[in-house]
Each structure stands twice: as structure tokens, then as C-alpha cells.
N, C-alpha and C positions, 0 to 999 in steps of 0.2 A: 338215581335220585337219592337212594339213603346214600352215595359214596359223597355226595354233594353236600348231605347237609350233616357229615361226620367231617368231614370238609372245614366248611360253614363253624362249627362247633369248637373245631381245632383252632381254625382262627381267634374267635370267642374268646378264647383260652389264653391263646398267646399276648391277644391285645389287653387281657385284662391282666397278667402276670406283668407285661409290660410296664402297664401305666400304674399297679395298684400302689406299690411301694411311694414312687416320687409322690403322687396326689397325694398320700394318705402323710407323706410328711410335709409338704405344702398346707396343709391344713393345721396338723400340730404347729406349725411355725407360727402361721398366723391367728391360730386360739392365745399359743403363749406371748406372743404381743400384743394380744388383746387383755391379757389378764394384767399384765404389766411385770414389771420386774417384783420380787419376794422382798420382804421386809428381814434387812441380817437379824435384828433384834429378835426374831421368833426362833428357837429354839432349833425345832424343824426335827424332832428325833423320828418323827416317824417314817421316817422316807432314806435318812441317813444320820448315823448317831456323831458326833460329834466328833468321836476318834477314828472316823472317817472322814472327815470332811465336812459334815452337814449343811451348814450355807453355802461356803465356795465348791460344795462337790455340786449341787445342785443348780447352783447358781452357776458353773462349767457347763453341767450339761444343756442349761436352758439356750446357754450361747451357741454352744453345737448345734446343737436340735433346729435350733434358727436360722443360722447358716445352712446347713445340711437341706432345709427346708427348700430355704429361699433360694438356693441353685440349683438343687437337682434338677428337678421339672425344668425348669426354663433353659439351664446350660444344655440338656439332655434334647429338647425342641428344638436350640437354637444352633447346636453343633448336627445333630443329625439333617435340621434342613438344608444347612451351608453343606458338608456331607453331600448330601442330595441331589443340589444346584452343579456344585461342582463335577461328578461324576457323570455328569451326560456331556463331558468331553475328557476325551481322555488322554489328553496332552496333559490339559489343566491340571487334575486330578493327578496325575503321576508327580507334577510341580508340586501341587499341594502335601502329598503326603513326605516328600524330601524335607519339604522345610518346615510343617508339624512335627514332623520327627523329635526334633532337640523345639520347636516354638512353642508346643503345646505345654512345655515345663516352664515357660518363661514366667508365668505367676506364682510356680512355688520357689523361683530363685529371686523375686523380683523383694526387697527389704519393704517393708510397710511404709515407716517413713519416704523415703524414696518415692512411693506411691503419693503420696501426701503432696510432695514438693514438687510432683508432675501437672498436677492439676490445683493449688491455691499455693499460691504469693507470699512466700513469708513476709509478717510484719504487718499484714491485711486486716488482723482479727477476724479474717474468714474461719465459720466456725466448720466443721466437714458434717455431712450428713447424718444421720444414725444409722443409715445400712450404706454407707462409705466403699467399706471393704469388699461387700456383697457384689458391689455393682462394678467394682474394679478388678479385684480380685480373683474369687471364689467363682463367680458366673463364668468370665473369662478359662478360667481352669476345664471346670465342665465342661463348657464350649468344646472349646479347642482339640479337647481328650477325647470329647466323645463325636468330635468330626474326624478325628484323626481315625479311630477307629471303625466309624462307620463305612472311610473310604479305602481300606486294608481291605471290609471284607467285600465290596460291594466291586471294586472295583480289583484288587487282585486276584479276590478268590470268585467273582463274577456269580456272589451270591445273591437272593431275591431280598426287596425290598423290608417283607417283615423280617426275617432272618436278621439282619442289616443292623433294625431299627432294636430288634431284641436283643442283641448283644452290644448296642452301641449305650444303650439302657443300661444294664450292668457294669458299664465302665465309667459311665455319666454318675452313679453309686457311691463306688466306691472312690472316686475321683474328689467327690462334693465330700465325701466322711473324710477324707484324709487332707483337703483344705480346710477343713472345720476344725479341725484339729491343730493343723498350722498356724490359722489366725487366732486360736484359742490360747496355744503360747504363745505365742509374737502381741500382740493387739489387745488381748484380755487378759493378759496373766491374772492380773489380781483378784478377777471373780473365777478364778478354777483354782481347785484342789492343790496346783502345785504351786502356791502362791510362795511369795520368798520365803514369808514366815513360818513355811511348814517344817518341820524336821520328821515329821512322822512319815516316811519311808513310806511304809505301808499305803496309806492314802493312793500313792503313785497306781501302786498295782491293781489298788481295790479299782481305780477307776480305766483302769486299761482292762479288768474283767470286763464291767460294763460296756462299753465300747467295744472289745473284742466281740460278746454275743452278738451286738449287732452287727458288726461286721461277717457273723457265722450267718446271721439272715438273710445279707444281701446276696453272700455265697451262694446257700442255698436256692433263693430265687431265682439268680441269675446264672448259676453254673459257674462263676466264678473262680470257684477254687482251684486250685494248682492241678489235681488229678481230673476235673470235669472241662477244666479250658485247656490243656495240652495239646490235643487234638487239634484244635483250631489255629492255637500260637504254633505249631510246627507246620502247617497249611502257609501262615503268616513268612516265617521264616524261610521255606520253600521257596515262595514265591519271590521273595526279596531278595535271595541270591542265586534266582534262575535269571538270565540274560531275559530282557525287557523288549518289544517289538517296540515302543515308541521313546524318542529320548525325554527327558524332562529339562534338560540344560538351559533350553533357552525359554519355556514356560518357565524356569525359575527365577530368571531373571526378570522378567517380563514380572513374574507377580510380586517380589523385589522390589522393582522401582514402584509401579503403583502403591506399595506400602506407605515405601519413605514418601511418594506424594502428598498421600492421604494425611499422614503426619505432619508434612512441613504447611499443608493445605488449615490442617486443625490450630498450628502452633499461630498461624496468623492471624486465626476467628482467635486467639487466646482463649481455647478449651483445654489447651495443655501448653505449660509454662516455658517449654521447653522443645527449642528447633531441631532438627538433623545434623544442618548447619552446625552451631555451635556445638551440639555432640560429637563431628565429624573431627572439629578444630582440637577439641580436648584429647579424641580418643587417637588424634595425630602425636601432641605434645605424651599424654602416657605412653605411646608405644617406645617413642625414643630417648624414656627416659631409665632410670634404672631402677628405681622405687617399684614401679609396675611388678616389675619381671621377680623381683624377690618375694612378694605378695604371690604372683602366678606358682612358685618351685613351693612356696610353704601350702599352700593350698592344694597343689599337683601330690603333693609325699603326705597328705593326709589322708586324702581321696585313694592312693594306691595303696596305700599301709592298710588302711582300715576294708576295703574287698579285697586284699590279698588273706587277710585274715578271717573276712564271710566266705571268699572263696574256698578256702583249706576245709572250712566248717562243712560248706554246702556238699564238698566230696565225699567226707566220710561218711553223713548223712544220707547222700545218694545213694552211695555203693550199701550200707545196711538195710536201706528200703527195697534196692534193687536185691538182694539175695533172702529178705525176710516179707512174704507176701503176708503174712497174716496180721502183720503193725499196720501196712502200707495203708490203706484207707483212714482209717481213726488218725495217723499222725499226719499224713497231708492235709487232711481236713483242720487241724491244728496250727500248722504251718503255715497254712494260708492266712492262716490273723496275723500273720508278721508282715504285711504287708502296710498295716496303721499303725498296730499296738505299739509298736515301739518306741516309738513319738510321745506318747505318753507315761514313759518309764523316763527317757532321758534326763530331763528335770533330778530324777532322783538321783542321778549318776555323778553330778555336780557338790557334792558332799562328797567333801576324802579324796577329789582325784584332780590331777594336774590340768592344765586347759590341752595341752597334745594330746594325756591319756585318752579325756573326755573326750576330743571332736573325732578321735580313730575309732571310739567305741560308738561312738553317733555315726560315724560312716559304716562299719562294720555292722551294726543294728538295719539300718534301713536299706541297705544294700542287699541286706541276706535276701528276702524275700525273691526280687528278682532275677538274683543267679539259679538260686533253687526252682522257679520257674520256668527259664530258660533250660538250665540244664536237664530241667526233667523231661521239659516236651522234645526237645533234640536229643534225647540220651543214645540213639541210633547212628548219630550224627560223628565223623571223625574228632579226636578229642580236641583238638588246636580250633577246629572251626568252631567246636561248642565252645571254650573259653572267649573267644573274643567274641561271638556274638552274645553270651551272658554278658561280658563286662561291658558292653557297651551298655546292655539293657539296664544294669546297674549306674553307670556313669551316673543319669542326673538324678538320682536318689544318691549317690555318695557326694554330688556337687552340694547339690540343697541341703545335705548335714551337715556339712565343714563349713558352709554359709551362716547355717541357721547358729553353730556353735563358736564360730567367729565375733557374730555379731553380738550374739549373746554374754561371751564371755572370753575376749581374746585381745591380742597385742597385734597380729602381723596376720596376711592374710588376704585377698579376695573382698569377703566379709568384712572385715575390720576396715578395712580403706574404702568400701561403699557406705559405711554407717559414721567412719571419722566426716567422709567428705558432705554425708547429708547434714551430720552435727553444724557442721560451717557452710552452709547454707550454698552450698558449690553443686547447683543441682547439675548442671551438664557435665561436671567432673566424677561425681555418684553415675549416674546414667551411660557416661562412656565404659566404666569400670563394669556397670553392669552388662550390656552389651558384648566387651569384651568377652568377655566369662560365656556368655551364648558363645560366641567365636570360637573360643578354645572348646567349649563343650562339643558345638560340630561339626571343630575339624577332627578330635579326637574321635570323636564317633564315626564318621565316613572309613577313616584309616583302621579303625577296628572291623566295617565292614568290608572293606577291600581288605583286607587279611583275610578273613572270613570267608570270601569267594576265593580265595586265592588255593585255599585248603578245602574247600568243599568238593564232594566226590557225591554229583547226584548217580541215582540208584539208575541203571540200565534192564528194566525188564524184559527177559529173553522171551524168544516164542514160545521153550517150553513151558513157562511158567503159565504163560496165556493159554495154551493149549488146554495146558491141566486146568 
């Protein structure tokens, strides 16, 4: 009886660590809609002085805050129940996770505009929603990230349902802070901190403190951090390059075509502007053209330069951690804020530096995190197998930089030829290009995992070991 209701209690416990975070920032979202947007005219020192930011630092964060709000909870509900559904077959479920893999990123590669011209008509005067991006975007991200996750643990590692839903929570988190963030530069620039007319540096950082603490919150709630989630992500990795009892080849196809149905099914209700069809036509004419391909090499040598460069970093780093035990806690726990903050520095790296310098150091910034993840949970792991399953884990964090820095401020590129072609209103020419970019993303990725298996030496436990 008391084993039952320490039981009982432990449950309690988890369901409320669970849920407390997302609620309690669904609430903040919708007080601060309720209060309305701040008036620039008021001063505002007491919150943030002026040579901080004061109105655009504040008026950033409320945009976060909202975002952050308004996905977490729901993306976090809506991916763990898909999650859920799907894992009581486990054909499905193995299809599922192949093509989350590289689709669960498809909102942080996807350009805003781009979004815009998927679903309203240029020349319409359709005006878009106020929570637009919310519902296209940033939910979609959560989703996705935190069904992708859910069905790693549920169904690889054949863990129990809270378990599941407790760590799919954690990634639903930091998933919704790190699109909050994205749409905050893409979509808002002008009410954050890093607005054009800033020159004051500082500002950058001061707001990537703030931000980082929260990010050390969600850590600490959810085990997050690089030293508290290694354990799990080498479980993850294990399982991913141990031989599979069921195939997924032909579930993936299978869930494939349903997509494009559903899609080509939508394009004809005109809930989205834009067929399969006519993407199919364009992303034919891009292939065999030559423009494409010089866009693919400047975009491929930005992405490889810039984690060749977190990669070097992440070694030496390693190897000090690994031979100095008395840093190793404090700087992990450090560490693991690089998995946002940096996104909110970029901005300031745009003063003084070339557009190549810039987009190698935006790939090399949001790249680091996930090598140093990777390589930390596999540090046991042969060294060839741990390089390329980091870099694949890096892959669409070094995509989505060299995107985001194309778009933002470039000539040639990936990037620059999905934001030329949405400029001129060539929406299934933007949309093929974007698509494409998934495609190189995962075949890159597969061939980084078949490498990966190909060098992996699982561990053989003798009898005596088991004896002792």
C-alpha cells in the first residue's frame, strides 16, 4: 500500500513537472495579449534602460514570450499524440521516424515569406492573420520535434508512456524557444533589440543573457542539458545503428504518397496556393538546369566550412572536459545554451564582416551545440562513427544558418534563390527550391548514417563479464 501511493506521488510529480512549464507559459502568452502591445513613447527604464534596448528589448521579448507560449502546450499535445497513434504499429512508426528525421526541420528551413505565398494569392489584399506564423510555423516545429522524439523513445528504446511523454515535453521546450527566436529575426526584426538601427553590440548579448537563463530553466526541468541527456541520446544512437527487425522502406513510401495526396487534395479546396504537380514541373526544369547546382556547391562549402570549424572546436573542448573532471559539470551546463543563444548574437556579427565570413560563422555558431552533444553522449563510440553521426546531427542546424544568412544578407546560394524567386512571385519555383534543399538535406544525412554503421563496432558482452 505505501509502495502504491509513493507510486501514486511519483506520478504527481512527473505529471506536474511535465505540464507546469508549457501551462504556465500559455498563460503568460495570453495575459500579454490581453494587455496589448506597450506604447514606444514611454520611456520604459525600469525594466530596461535605454542603452539596452528598452522598448525593442522588451517589445522582443513580448514577441517570444507569445510565440513560445502559444506552441509549446499545443505542439507538445499535438506531436506526442500523433507520437502516440502512430507507435501502436510498428511498421508505421519506423516510416515515421526515417522521414521526421530531416521533416521535423522543414519549418526552420521553410523562408517566412514562402509561407505567406503558400497559402494567400498575391495581389488579393488578403491581409494574414495576427498569429499567422504561430499556426504555420512554430506549432508545426513543436509538432513534429516533439513527435519525432516521442517515437525514438517509445518505440526504439520501448520506453513507458510517461517516460515518453516526459521527455518529448523537453524537446516540445526548447523546440518552441528556438522557433521563437527564429521568427523573431525573420518576421519581427523591428520590434527586438536587434533592430537595423542598432549599433550598440552590447544590446545583442545583453539579450542572449536573458534568453540563455531561460533556456538554463527548461534544462534544468527537463534534463535537457548535454551531461543530463547523453544517456538517453547514446540509447537513441544505439538503437539507430543496430540492424532493425522490421523494414520501413515500404511504410515510407506508403506515407509519402498519402502526403503528396493530402497536399494535392488541399491545393484544390485552394487552402494552399500551391500544387505537387506544378512543384514537380519546376523542381524537373531546376534540376537540369545549371543555376540550381551553383546555388547547391555555394551553400554545400558554407555548411562544410563552417562545422569543420565547430567541429575542430568541439574536439579540443572534448578532450579538456574529458581529462579535467572538476570544470566538466559547471561548463556543460554552460554549453548547453548554445544550443539558442547564438541566434541571438548573429545579428551583431553583421557589422565589420563579409557575407561568406558571416554565414561560416552562423554555421559554425549553431552547429557547435549539436556536435558537442553528439560527441559527448557517443564519446565511447569509434572515432569515424562519432564524426559522422555528429555531423549529420549538425547538418540541419548548419542548413538553417547558411539559409537564414543568405536570405538575410546574400548574392548566391540555396537562400538567396528561394527569397529572389518569392520576390517575383514564382511561388512553385521558391517551393521547388525549398523541397530540393530537404532532398540534399536527406540524402546527405542517410549516407552520413550508412557511414556510420559501416564503422560502428557494437560492444559484445562476454560471459565473464556477466558472471562477475
Amino acid at each position: 500500500m505505501v509502495e502504491q501511493l509513493e507510486a501514486s506521488q511519483g506520478e504527481n510529480i512527473s505529471l506536474t513537472r511535465t505540464l507546469a512549464l508549457p501551462i504556465f507559459a500559455l498563460c503568460l502568452a495570453m495575459l500579454l495579449i490581453y494587455l496589448g502591445p506597450e506604447d514606444p513613447n514611454i520611456s520604459g527604464k525600469i525594466f530596461a534602460p535605454y542603452n539596452l534596448g528598452a522598448y525593442h528589448f522588451r517589445a522582443g521579448l513580448r514577441n517570444i514570450a507569445i510565440t513560445f507560449g502559444l506552441s509549446c502546450l499545443p505542439g507538445a499535445l499535438i506531436g506526442a499524440a500523433l507520437g502516440h497513434l502512430l507507435a501502436q504499429n510498428s511498421q508505421l512508426a519506423a516510416a515515421s521516424i526515417s522521414l521526421l528525421r530531416i521533416g521535423q526541420w522543414a519549418p526552420f528551413v521553410i523562408w517566412w515569406v514562402l509561407v505567406e505565398l503558400i497559402f494567400v494569392t498575391p495581389g488579393t489584399g488578403v491581409r494574414l492573420g495576427k498569429y499567422f506564423f504561430e499556426l504555420t510555423m512554430s506549432i508545426p516545429a513543436v509538432a513534429l520535434g516533439a513527435c519525432y522524439y516521442y517515437l525514438r523513445i517509445r518505440h526504439l528504446l520501448r520506453q513507458g508512456l510517461r517516460t515518453s511523454a516526459f521527455a518529448s515535453a523537453g524537446v516540445a521546450c526548447n523546440r518552441a524557444l528556438f522557433i521563437s527566436i527564429v521568427l523573431a529575426l525573420l518576421v519581427w526584426l523591428d520590434h527586438w533589440v536587434v533592430f537595423l538601427e542598432n549599433e550598440n553590440v552590447a544590446r545583442h548579448y545583453f539579450a542572449a543573457v536573458v534568453l540563455g537563463c531561460s533556456l538554463l530553466l527548461v534544462n534544468r526541468i527537463y534534463r535537457t542539458g548535454i551531461e543530463q541527456s547523453a544517456h538517453i541520446y547514446r540509447e537513441f544512437f544505439v538503437a539507430d545503428l543496430s540492424p532493425r527487425q522490421e523494414s520501413s522502406f515500404g511504410p515510407t513510401l506508403l506515407v509519402s504518397a498519402l502526403a503528396v495526396a493530402a497536399w494535392e487534395i488541399l491545393s484544390l479546396l485552394e487552402f494552399i496556393k500551391v500544387s505537387p504537380t506544378a512543384v514537380i514541373h519546376a523542381s524537373s526544369t531546376l534540376i537540369f538546369g545549371a543555376d540550381l547546382w551553383q546555388d547547391v556547391w555555394y551553400s554545400f562549402k558554407e555548411v562544410l566550412i563552417g562545422i569543420a570549424i565547430s567541429g575542430i572546436l568541439v574536439l579540443m573542448i572534448s578532450a579538456a572536459l574529458m581529462t579535467n573532471h572538476v570544470i566538466r559539470k559547471w561548463s556543460l551546463a554552460i554549453l548547453s545554451l548554445t544550443f539558442a543563444v547564438p541566434m541571438v548574437t548573429l545579428p551583431a556579427w553583421e557589422m565589420g564582416y563579409g557575407q561568406l565570413t558571416l554565414h561560416i560563422a552562423s554555421v559554425a555558431c549553431l552547429s557547435f551545440f549539436p556536435l558537442l552533444h553528439t560527441a559527448w553522449a557517443i564519446h565511447e563510440e569509434p572515432l569515424l562513427c562519432r564524426i559522422f553521426l555528429a555531423v549529420d546531427q549538425a547538418l540541419p542546424y548548419g542548413f538553417a544558418a547558411t539559409l537564414y544568412g543568405q536570405m538575410m544578407m546574400g548574392t548566391a546560394g540555396l537562400g538567396f534563390a528561394t527569397i529572389v524567386a518569392s520576390a517575383e512571385v514564382k511561388t512553385e519555383k521558391a517551393f521547388a527550391i525549398f523541397l530540393i534543399t530537404l532532398a540534399i538535406l536527406f540524402g546527405l544525412s542517410s549516407l552520413l548514417r550508412l557511414l556510420a554503421r559501416v564503422f560502428y563496432r557494437p560492444r559484445v558482452v562476454s560471459d565473464e563479464s556477466l558472471v562477475s
